[in-house]
Each structure stands twice: as C-alpha cells, then as structure tokens.
C-alpha positions, -999 to +999 in steps of 0.1 A: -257+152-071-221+160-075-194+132-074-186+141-034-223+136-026-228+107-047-196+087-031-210+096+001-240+083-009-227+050-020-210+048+016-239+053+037-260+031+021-230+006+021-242-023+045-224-057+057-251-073+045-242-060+014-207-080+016-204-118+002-183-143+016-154-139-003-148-102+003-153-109+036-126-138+033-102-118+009-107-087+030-090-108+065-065-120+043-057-080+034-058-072+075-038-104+083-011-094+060-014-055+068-007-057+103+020-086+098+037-059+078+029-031+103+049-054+130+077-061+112+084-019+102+080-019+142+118-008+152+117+015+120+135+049+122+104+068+108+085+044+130+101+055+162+101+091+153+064+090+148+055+069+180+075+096+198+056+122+186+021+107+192+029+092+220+030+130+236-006+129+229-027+107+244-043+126+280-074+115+264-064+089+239-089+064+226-068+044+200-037+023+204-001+027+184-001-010+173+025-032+191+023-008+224-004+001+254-001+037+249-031+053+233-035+084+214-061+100+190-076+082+165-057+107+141-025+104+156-030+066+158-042+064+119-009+080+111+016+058+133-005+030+122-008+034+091+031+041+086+043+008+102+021-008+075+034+009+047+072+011+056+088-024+046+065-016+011+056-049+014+019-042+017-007-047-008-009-032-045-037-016-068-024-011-107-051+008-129-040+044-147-027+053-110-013+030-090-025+022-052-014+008-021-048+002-004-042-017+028-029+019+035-065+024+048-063+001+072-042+022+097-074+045+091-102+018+101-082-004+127-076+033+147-111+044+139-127+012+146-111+007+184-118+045+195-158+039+185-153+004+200-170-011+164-164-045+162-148-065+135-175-065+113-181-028+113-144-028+105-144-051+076-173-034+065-152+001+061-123-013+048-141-028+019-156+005+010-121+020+016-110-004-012-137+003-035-135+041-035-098+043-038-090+017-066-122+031-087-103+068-083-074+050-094-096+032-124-108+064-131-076+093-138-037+090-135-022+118-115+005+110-110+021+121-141+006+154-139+030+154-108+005+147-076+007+116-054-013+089-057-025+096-014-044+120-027-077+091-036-064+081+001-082+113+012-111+104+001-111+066+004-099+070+045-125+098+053-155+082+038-142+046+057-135+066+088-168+087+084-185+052+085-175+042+114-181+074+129-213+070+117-219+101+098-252+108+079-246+119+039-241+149+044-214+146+072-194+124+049-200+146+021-181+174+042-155+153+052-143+148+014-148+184+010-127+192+039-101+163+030-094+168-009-090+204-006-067+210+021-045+180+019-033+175-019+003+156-016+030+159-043+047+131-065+082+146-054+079+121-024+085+094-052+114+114-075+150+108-073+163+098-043+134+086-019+131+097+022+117+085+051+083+107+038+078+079+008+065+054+037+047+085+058+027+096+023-005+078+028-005+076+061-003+116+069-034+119+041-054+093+061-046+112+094-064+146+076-090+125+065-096+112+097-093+145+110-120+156+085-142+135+096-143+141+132-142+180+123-176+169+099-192+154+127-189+181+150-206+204+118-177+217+097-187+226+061-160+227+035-156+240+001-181+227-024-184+210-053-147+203-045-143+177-079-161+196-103-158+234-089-139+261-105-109+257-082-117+221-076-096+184-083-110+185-119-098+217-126-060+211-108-054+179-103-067+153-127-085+168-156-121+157-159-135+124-153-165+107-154-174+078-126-206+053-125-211+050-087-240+028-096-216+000-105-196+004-074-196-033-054-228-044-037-246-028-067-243-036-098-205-043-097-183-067-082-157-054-052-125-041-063-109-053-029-109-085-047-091-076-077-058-062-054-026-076-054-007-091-020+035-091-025+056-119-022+090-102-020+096-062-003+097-047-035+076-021-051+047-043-071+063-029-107+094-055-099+076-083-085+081-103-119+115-090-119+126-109-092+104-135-102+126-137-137+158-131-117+156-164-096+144-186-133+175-170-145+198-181-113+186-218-120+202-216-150+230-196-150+242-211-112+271-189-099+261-153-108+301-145-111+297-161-144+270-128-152+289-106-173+258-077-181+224-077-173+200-064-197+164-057-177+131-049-201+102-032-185+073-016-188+063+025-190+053+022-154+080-001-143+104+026-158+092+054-150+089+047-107+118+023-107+146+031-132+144+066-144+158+085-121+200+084-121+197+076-079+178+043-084+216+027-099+236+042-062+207+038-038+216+056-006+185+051+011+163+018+020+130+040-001+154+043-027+164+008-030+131-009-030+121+012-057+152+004-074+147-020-105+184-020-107+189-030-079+166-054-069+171-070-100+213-072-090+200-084-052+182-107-063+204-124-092+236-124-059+216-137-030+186-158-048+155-135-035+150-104-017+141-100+019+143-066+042+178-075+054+184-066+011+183-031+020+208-030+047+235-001+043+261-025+039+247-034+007+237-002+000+273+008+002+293-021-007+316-013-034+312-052-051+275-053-052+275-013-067+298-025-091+275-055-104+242-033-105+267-004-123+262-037-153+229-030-153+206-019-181+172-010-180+148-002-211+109+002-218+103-025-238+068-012-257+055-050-262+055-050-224+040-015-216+010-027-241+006-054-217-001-034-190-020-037-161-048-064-181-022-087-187+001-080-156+034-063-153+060-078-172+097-073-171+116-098-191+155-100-178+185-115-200+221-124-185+248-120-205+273-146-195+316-144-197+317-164-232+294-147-249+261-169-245+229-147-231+201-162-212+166-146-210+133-150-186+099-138-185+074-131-163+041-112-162+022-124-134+039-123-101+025-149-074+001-125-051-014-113-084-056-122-083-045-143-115-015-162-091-031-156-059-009-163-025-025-192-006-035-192+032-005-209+040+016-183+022+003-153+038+004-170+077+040-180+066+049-143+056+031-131+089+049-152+108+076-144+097+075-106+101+061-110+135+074-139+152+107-118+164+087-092+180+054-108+190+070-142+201+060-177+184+026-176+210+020-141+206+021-141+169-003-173+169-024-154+191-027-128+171-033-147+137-061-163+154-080-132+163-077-115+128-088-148+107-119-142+131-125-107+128-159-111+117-167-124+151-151-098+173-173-078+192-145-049+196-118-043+178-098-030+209-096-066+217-074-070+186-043-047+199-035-068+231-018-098+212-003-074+194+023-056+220+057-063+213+078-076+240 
C-alpha cells in the first residue's frame, strides 16, 4: 500500500476502544482549552470577517459558528471555527523537525462531529487520530524550510478526522487525502516578515478543503494517486522523501502523540514560552526595569528563525507580527511582568517608549541551545544589562504547559475562565466547562454549542 492508503488504513481501523484513559483525559483538557481560546478570539477582526461571510451560507446549514445560533456547512463552520481557536495563538503546540499547532483540528471535528450528530465520544475519538497523524508528519520531514507551511500535514490530519466521522470506508479516506494534499498546498510566506490576518486563517482554510475533500470522497470523487510518492506528488515537491512506520502509530504498537503536545501559558508563539519564562526570573531580580540598560536574548535555530529574523519582528505593526516577535515579547514582558492579549494592543505596538526599549534588544542563535532542541525543550537564556555596568542572566528550557511541566486542571479552567467569562458570563462559562470535562458522555455534540453563545 502506498503511505495515503496505509494512513487511511490506520484511521479506519482506529477504534475508541482503542483509546486509554489518559488520552481520553489529556484529549478534554486539549478541547477545554481550544474552545476557551476560540471564545476569547470571538470579537476578532478576521473573526468577524469570516462569520460574515459564512454566515451567508447556511439555507441548509448543519453546523454552528461557535458562540452564535447561526448554522452553516460543516466546511464553512470548520473554517470560522477553526480560526477563533487559532487567533489569540494561544492554542496548543507540536515541536518535532516541523512545528504544529494541532488543536487546529479541532474546528475540523467539533463542526464535523455536530452536522453527523456523533457524540462526544466519536469526537474524541477523531481528534486523537487527528493528533496522531499530524504530529507523526511533523516527526517525520521539516517543510518548512523548503518554504511550505506547516497546514499542509493539517490536510491530511483534518480529512482523515473528518472522514471518520463521516464514516468513510478505506478507500473514501484514501481519496480524501488524495484530493486534500494535492489541491491545497499553503506557502510559508504566511509566516515571513511582517505577519497578516492570514497567519491565524492558515490552518483553518486547509481544514475547510479537507473537510471539503471528504464530503466530495463520500459522494465518489477520486483524486490523483499515489499523491506522496507519485512523480508529481509531496515527495517529489514538497518534503523530499520520507519513510513512516504506521504500525507504531498509537493504539498499535506506539503510544499517542496527543499526549506528548504542549498547552501555552502566555499568548506567545511556543518558541518564546521560556523566554518570558526567563524575563519574569530576571524582573525578580532586577525590580524596576528603568534600571535595564540592554538586553541580550539567546535562542535557538527555530526560536530565530520564526521569531527574530525578520527586520519587522523589532517594529511590529501588526498583532501576528508581535506574538511572533521574540523582541518584543521579551521587552513586554521585562515592562509589564507577563504577557496577556491586551500586550498586543496598537498602543503598544506604536508607542514610541516601549519601541525605543525593544530597539535595545539583541537576539542571537546560541548553538548550545539549538543542540538542545526539541528533546530537551526550547531554551532561550536572557541577560539584562543594568545602568552600572553589572549584567544579570536567566534560563529556561522547559516552559510550564510542556508534557515535562504540564499545566494542572486548575490552570487550564483558570485560563478558560478567563478567556470566556467576558463573553459567556460567569454561569455560561461554568456551564460550558462542565459539558466539555464530560465529553465522553455526550450523546451529541450539538448539545455542546448552546452554552457556548455569547451574550
């Protein structure tokens, strides 16, 4: 079999019963903290755009744009979805040789889920293998420097989830990779110099083909085969060849890689995590950061590369831009003492004090760190150079969220909470907490959306 037919192999065969308890547990946890995000981008420009637009299409709509009544297609709905999670970057993280964000697919499987009225354990069940196919892409070939966007192992990963749920035989979900990976391949330009709205759309307009795939499989589309290995295929023009044992994908012989993802702390892209993490061990030392005279910030390849390279990332002029901005998150968080969304407000993106202070900023690859990476986590190591001469220096590797450092329940319902509560109401946002820790005992997951409407 060729790698499409083997990876829709692996998801057909796929079973809950397949599942242990704590992917089950660590895969709420994922949802919980998905959707809290995917609240709080609610009132988003992009947001509002894209709810405009799909809201124009719903005379037969089966699938809800989360925090509304108004239904749409389950395309249309994977896309809006999927973009409120992803906006506020404060979503989940995968780090192998490409890097992932894969609650992405959740926007795919909550939208599928409702329009097939699965319930929550039919949902769980798809996310997982979501998880499992796009983070072992993202084990097995970087693409990104080779100039493609990591979305493109979204187009797989979101129409093999969404073919589940569809309940698509092997072949039907072979076609819907065929059809996805072929006609959908994203460029890394959405991450290069100064960043737009598209950086938070990415993923969620390659889950919306893939969902679209899946439904055009299902009705007996063919697409272009073998699409990895062909002569015009992925292999040959996108990553170079690789090589993937399918056998040791979880609930075979391997564990689940949904397990081994990363939840954030602050809304920042996961390469500065630790950053801000050294930042604030700094601050405890150092006190008033007027006494800061330079900052000197080591990183790793990757941590460079997405966050410091470009010359935009020291003058952010967009929100993308700044929380992808080592710089100046780094600065943020060394003059406030953390980082929270109202960090990328354009008053601080355009006040002339806080540009001057990140303007202090320098940024290397530090070698010792990039060696480090991802095994050992993502290090950045930051040293303040105070007025007087004497310099100060923190490190971190392993930011809390990290499997090694992992969030606690408490943590996440706090973060939710606190993304939601404005919108959903103190009762609403309870309401709504209670039904996702239970997921695995809903019956359909249109039952989920209700608590869910903003006021």
């Amino acid at each position: 079999m060729n790698l499409a037919e083997r990876l829709a192999d692996y998801a057909y065969r796929l079973k809950y019963a397949d599942l242990d308890q704590r992917v089950v547990s660590e895969a709420k946890k994922r949802v919980v903290d998905a959707l809290g995000c995917a609240i709080g981008a609610f009132d988003a420009v992009p947001v509002r755009i894209s709810r405009r637009m799909a809201s124009s299409v719903c005379a037969s709509g089966t699938s809800t744009l989360l925090g509304t009544d108004t239904k749409t297609t389950p395309d249309l709905a994977t896309y809006v979805n999927g973009l409120m999670i992803r906006y506020f970057d404060f979503n989940d993280t995968y780090l192998s040789k490409e890097p992932a964000h894969p609650s992405d697919n959740i926007g795919t499987t909550l939208s599928v889920a409702e329009s097939v009225n699965a319930r929550g354990k039919d949902m769980i069940l798809s996310t997982v293998l979501a998880y499992e196919v796009q983070c072992r892409l993202c084990d097995s070939a970087n693409i990104r420097h080779n100039g493609w966007d990591h979305v493109c192992y979204g187009l797989v990963s979101s129409a093999l989830s969404a073919g589940k749920l569809l309940k698509l035989d092997r072949d039907e979900l072979t076609q819907a990779v065929n059809i996805a990976l072929n006609a959908h391949i994203a460029m890394r330009q959405v991450r290069a110099g100064e960043l737009s709205m598209w950086k938070g759309a990415s993923f969620a307009n390659a889950a919306r083909n893939a969902v679209f795939a899946a439904l055009l499989a299902r009705e007996g589309m063919k697409g272009p085969s073998p699409i990895f290995e062909g002569e015009m295929g992925f292999f040959k023009q996108v990553s170079g060849p690789f090589k993937m044992n399918v056998d040791g994908f979880g609930g075979r012989r391997g564990g689940f890689k949904l397990n081994e993802t990363y939840l954030k702390y602050w809304p920042v892209e996961y390469h500065a995590q630790t950053a801000v993490w050294a930042a604030l061990d700094l601050l405890k030392k150092v006190g008033d950061p007027r006494r800061i005279e330079s900052v000197l910030v080591e990183t790793h390849e990757a941590g460079y590369t997405i966050l410091a390279k470009d010359k935009e990332k020291w003058r952010p002029s967009t929100k993308e831009t700044a929380d992808h901005s080592l710089p100046y998150i780094v600065g943020m968080a060394l003059l406030e003492g953390g980082v929270d969304n109202s960090t990328y407000a354009d008053a601080n993106l355009k006040s002339a004090e806080i540009l001057k202070f990140v303007g202090r900023i320098i940024v290397r690859e530090n070698r010792r760190l990039t060696a480090m990476y991802p095994a050992r986590g993502m290090a950045n190591r930051v040293t303040v150079k105070l007025k007087g001469g004497r310099a100060v220096s923190a490190e971190v590797a392993v930011p809390r969220g990290h499997p090694a450092n992992p969030m606690s329940k408490e943590e996440i319902e706090s973060k939710f909470y606190g993304l939601t509560r404005g919108r959903l109401g103190k009762q609403g946002a309870s309401a709504a907490l209670g039904r996702l820790w239970n997921l695995d005992r809903v019956e359909d997951v249109g039952t989920l959306v209700g608590p869910f409407r903003v006021r």
